[in-house]
C-alpha positions in Angstrom: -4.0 4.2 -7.0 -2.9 7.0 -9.7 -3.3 10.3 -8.7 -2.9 13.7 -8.8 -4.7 16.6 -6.6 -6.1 17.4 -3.0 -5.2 15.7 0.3 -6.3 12.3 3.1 -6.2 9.1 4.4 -3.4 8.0 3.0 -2.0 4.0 2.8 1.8 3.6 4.4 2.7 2.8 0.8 3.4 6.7 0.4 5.8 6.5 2.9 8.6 5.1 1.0 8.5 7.8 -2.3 5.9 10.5 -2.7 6.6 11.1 -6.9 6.5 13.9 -8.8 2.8 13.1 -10.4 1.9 15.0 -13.6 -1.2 16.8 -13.9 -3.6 16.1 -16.9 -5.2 19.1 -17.4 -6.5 20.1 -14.3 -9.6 21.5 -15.4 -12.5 20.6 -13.1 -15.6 21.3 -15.3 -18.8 22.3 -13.7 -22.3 20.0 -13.6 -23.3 23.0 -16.5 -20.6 22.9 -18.7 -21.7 19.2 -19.8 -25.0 18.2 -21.9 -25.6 15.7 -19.5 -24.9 17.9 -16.3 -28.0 20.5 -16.9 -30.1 18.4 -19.0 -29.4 18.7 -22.3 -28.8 15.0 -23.1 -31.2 12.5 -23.9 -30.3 8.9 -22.3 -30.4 7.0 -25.9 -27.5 9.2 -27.2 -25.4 8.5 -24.2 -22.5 5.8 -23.5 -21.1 5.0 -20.5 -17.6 3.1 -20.4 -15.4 2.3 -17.7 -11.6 2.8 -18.1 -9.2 0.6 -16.6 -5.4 1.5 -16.3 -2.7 -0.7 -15.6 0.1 -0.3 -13.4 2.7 2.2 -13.9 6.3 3.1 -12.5 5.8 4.7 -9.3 4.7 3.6 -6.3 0.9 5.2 -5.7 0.7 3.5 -9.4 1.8 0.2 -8.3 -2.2 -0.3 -7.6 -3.5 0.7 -11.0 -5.9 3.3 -11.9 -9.6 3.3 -13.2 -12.0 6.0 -15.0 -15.2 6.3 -16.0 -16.2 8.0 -19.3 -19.9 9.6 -20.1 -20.0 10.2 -24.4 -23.1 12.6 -25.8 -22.5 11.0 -29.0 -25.3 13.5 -30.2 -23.7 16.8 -29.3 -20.1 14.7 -29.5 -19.0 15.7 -26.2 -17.3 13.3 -23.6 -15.1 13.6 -20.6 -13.6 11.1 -18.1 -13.8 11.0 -14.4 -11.5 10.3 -12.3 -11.4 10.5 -8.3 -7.6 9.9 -7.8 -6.6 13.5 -7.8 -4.4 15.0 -4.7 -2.6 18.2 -4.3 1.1 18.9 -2.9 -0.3 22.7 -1.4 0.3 24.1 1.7 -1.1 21.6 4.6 0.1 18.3 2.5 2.8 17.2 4.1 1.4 17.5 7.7 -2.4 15.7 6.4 -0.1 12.9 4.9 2.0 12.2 7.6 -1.3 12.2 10.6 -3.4 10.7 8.1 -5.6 13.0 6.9 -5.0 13.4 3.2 -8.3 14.7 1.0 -8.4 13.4 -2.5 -10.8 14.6 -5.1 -12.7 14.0 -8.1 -12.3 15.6 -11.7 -13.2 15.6 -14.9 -11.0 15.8 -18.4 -11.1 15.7 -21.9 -10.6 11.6 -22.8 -8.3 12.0 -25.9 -5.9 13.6 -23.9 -6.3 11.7 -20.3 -5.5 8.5 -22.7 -2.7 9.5 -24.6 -0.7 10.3 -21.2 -1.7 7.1 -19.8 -0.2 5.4 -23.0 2.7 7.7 -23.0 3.6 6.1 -19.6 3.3 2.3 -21.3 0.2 1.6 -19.0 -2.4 -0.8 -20.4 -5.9 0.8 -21.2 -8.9 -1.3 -21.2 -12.6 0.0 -21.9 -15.7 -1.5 -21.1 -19.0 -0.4 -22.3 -21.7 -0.5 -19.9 -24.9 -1.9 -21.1 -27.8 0.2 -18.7 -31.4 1.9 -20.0 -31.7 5.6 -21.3 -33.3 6.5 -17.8 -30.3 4.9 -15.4 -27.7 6.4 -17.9 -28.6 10.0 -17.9 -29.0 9.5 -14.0 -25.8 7.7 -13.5 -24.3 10.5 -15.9 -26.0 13.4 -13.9 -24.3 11.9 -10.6 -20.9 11.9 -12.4 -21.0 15.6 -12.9 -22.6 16.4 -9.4 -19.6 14.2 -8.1 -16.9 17.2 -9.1 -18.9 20.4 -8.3 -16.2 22.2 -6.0 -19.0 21.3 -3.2 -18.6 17.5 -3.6 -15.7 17.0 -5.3 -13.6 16.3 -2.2 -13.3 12.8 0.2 -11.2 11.1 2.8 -9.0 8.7 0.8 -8.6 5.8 2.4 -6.6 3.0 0.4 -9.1 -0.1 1.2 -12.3 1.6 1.8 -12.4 5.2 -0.6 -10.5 5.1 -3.1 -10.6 5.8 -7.0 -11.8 2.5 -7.6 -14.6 1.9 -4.6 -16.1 5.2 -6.0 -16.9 4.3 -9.2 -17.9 1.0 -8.0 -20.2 2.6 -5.9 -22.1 5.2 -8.9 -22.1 1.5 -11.2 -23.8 0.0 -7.9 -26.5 2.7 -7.8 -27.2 2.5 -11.3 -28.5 -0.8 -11.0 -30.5 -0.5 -8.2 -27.8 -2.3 -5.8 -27.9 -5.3 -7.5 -23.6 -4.7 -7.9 -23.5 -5.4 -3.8 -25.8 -8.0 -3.2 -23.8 -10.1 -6.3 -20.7 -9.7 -5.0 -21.2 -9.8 -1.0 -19.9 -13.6 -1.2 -16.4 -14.1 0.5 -13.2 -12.8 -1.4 -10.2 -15.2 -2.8 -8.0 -13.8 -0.5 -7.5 -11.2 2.3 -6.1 -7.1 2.0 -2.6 -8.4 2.7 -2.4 -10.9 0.0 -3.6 -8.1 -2.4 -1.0 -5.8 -1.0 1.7 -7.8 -1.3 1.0 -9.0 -5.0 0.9 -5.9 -6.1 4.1 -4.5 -4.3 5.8 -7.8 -5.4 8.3 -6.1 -8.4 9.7 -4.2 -5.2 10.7 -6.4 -2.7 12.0 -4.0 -0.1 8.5 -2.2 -0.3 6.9 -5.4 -0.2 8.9 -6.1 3.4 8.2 -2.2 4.4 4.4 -2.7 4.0 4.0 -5.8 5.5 5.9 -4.8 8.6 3.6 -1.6 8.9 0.3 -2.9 8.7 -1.2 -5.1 11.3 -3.9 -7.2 11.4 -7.0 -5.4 10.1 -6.3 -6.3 6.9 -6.0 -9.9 7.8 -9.6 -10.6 8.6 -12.2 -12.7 6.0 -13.3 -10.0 2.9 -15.8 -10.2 0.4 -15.4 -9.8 -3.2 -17.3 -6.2 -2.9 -14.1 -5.3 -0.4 -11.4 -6.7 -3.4 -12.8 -4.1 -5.6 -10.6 -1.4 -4.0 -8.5 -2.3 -6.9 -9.1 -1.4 -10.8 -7.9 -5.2 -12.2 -11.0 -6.6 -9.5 -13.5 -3.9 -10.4 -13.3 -4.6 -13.7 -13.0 -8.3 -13.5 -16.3 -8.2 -11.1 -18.3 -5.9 -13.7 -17.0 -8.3 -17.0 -19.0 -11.0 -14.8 -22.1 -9.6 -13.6 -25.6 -9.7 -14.8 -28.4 -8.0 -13.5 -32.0 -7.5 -13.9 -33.2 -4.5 -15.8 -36.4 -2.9 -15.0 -38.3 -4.8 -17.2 -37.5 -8.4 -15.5 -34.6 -9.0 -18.1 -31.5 -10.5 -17.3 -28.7 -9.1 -19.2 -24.8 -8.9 -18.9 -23.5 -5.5 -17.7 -21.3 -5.1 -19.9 -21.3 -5.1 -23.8 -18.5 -4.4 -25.3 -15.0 -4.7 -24.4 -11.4 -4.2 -25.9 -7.9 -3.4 -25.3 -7.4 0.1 -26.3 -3.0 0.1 -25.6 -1.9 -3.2 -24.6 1.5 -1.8 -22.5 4.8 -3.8 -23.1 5.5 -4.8 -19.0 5.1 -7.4 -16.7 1.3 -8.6 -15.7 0.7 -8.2 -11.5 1.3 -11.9 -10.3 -2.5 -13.8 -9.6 -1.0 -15.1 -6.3 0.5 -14.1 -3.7 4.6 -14.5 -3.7 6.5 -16.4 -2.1 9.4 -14.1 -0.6 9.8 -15.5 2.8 13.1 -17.8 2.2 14.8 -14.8 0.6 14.2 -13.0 3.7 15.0 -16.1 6.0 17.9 -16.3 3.8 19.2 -12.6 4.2 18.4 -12.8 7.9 20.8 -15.7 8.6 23.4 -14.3 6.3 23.6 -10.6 7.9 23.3 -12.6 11.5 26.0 -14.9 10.5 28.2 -12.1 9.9 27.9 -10.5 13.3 28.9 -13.8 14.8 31.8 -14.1 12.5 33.1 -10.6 13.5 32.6 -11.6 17.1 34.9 -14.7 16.5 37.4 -13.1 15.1 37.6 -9.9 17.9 37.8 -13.3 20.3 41.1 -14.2 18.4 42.4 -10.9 18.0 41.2 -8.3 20.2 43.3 -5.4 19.5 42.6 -5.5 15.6 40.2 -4.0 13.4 37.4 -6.7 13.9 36.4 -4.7 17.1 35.7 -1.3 15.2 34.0 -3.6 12.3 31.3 -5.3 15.5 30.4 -2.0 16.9 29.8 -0.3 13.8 27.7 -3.2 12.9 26.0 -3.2 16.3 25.3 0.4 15.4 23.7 -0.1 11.9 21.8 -2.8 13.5 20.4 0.0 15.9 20.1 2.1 12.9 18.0 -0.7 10.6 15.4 -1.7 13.7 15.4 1.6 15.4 14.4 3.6 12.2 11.6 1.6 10.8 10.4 0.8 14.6 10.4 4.5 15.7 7.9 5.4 12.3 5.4 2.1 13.3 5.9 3.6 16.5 4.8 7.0 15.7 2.3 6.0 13.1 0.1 3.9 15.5 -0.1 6.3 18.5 -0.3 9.6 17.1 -1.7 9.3 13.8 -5.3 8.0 12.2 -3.6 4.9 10.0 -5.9 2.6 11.9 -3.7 -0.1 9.6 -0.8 0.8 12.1 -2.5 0.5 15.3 -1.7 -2.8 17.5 1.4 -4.0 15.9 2.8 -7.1 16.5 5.3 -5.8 15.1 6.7 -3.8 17.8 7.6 -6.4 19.4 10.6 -7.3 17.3 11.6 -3.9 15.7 10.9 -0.5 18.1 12.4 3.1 19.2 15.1 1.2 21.7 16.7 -0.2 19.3 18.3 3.2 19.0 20.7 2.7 21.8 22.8 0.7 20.2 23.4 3.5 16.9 25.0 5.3 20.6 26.3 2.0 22.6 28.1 0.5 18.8 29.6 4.0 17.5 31.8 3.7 21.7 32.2 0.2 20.6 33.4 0.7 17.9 35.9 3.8 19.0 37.3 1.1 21.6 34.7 1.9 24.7 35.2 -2.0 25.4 32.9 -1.7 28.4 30.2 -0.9 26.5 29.5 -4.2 25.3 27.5 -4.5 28.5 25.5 -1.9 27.5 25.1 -4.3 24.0 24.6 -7.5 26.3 21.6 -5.7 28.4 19.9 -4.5 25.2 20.2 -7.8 23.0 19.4 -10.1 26.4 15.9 -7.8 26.7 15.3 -7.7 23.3 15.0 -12.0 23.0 13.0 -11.7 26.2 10.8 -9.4 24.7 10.9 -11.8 21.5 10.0 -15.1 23.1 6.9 -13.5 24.8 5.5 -12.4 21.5 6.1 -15.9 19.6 4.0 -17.3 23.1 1.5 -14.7 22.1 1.2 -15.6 18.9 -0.6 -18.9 20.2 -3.8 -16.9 21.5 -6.7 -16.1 19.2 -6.1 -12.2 19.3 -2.6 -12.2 18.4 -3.3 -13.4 14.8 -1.3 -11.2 12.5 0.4 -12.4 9.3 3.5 -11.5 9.7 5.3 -14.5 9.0 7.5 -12.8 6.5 8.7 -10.1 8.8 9.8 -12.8 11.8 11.5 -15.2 8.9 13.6 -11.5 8.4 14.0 -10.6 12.0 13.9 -13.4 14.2 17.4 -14.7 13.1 18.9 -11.4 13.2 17.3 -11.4 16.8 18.9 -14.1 18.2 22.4 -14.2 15.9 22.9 -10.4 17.6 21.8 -12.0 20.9 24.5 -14.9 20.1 27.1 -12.8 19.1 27.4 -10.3 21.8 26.9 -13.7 24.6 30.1 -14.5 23.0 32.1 -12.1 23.1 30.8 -10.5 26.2 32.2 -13.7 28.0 35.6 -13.3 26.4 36.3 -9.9 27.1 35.0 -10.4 31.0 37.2 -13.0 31.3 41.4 -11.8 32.5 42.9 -11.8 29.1 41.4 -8.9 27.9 39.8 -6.6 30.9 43.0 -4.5 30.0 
């Protein structure tokens, strides 16, 4: 989600760029300083409108971004709220990394809060909602609570509390809970799929994600659940009738228009299909560390033996990295989205070994492609266990498109180094 000032529970998606985020006008007005805050509004001259942002350019953007504006068109006074602000202050850093980051809500002048969003080409679409005098000034009243110092702050959590689930939770209250009994029906598809159509422009993030998160965000959700993002909360509110105090039934929403229609690509509907790309890069990076195997078996003493121990050691490099921060993320911190991993079966911190066992390789230590062997032999043990676990109930984690990646670099490296491990055993090149 956009955001911009204090610090918590962060998604992994922040682990691959934290951007330089703008402020808008961080001015955090008090319940008093607005008509409706201390009482001064009267529930016929008030409009509330939600604001729905599309995505931008950076990564926390990827997800969209949503608002919710209170108007006094009486005293001609309005601001928007927004809960997607975070800080980079002292404590950041650490609170990001174990989980912890605090975001908090604000509230800004609109004219202002819309012209940066359309100075970033980011698509703004309002929708008025259509509630009684009574359940707009109390739904207004809530708003301005919401960013007294006092309450202002929460633990973000991506899925559960975020900028989006927020709002959809002051729209819920203000009619009566009607919002949540609506939508508890089962969602079109699960956290994952979400996630990975909205990381889709950016395919290594997409890969990075998906190889992170285990399977909590795999299980059944319900429509209320796909309304941690903007594009569903609005999609859900454009669709939903309730009953109004009276016994009417009446749409929720009454009007609605594109304010900026931004010049970029819309967020694919479905879920892409990326996994032969990565099947395809997987064989083609494997096929290249049996070809430089070959070719150290025809000609020992050239450079093909420095070229398949530095590659031994960027393999180390490109499974030990990512495996050591799963690693780290899902014993010592609180992303509960880390915890259990699959994952670890194929990519962890051992894989290290061979950044130390291909660098000697490489610098003509020819004995150490024992050291390789060992590794690459446990490794496809290790391997072949988890694809027989993948057959009981528990070990049910979508990670198809991380084994079409891994699995043949797995067993090329494991193919490779069998190869040449028998060659230079043999007399012709012990010397």
């Amino acid at each position: 989600m956009n955001s911009k000032i204090k610090s918590i529970k962060w998604h992994p998606v922040f682990l691959f760029r934290i951007p330089v985020l703008l402020i808008i006008i961080p001015i955090v007005l008090s319940a008093a300083s607005v008509p409706w805050g201390d009482g001064r509004s009267r529930g016929e001259d008030l409009k509330i409108k939600l604001v729905t942002f599309g995505p931008g350019d950076d990564i926390p953007s990827y997800w969209g971004h949503v608002g919710i504006i209170v108007e006094d068109v009486r005293l001609q006074r309005a601001k928007i709220y927004n809960y997607g602000l975070f800080s980079f202050g002292d404590g950041m850093l650490v609170n990001f990394l174990m989980g912890r980051l605090v975001f908090s809500g604000g509230a800004f002048s609109v004219p202002s809060y819309l012209n940066f969003y359309r100075k970033q080409n980011r698509e703004i679409r309002i929708a008025t909602l259509d509630l009684s005098a009574n359940k707009k000034t109390e739904l207004a009243a809530k708003l301005a609570r919401s960013v007294l110092p006092e309450n202002r702050e929460y633990l973000y959590h991506h899925y559960d509390d975020n900028c989006a689930t927020r709002i959809r939770d002051y729209i819920d209250s203000a009619v009566d809970g009607q919002f949540h009994t609506v939508y508890e029906k089962p969602g079109r598809m699960t956290l994952r799929d979400h996630t990975r159509r909205y990381t889709a422009r950016d395919p290594w993030l997409e890969m990075g994600l998906d190889f992170l998160m285990n399977d909590e965000i795999d299980r059944p959700i319900r429509v209320w659940d796909e309304m941690f993002l903007p594009d569903e909360l609005e999609q859900a509110m454009l669709e939903f009738s309730y009953t109004d105090s009276s016994g009417t039934r009446q749409k929720l929403v009454s009007d609605y228009f594109v304010f900026y229609k931004a010049q970029r690509e819309k967020t694919p509907q479905e879920v892409p299909v990326h996994w032969p790309w990565a099947l395809l890069f997987g064989l083609l990076i494997a096929a290249l560390g049996i070809s430089l195997s070959l070719l150290m078996r025809k000609n020992p003493s050239g450079g093909a033996g420095t070229l398949f121990g530095a590659y031994q050691a960027l393999l180390g490099l490109f499974f030990g990295l990512p495996g050591t921060i799963l690693f780290l993320m899902s014993t010592f911190t609180e992303h509960t989205v880390t915890y259990w991993n699959e994952n670890l079966f194929l990519a962890h911190p051992l894989y290290l070994i061979l950044i130390y066992a291909g660098a000697r390789f490489a610098y003509g230590r020819i004995k150490s492609i024992k050291e390789i062997k060992y590794f690459w032999t446990f490794q496809i043990g290790v391997t072949l266990f988890a694809l027989l676990l993948k057959f009981l109930p528990a070990f049910n984690q979508h990670n198809g498109y991380v084994l079409a990646l891994l699995l043949p670099l797995i067993f090329g490296s494991y193919l490779s180094v069998f190869l040449l491990s028998r060659k230079l055993s043999s007399k012709t090149f012990t010397g």
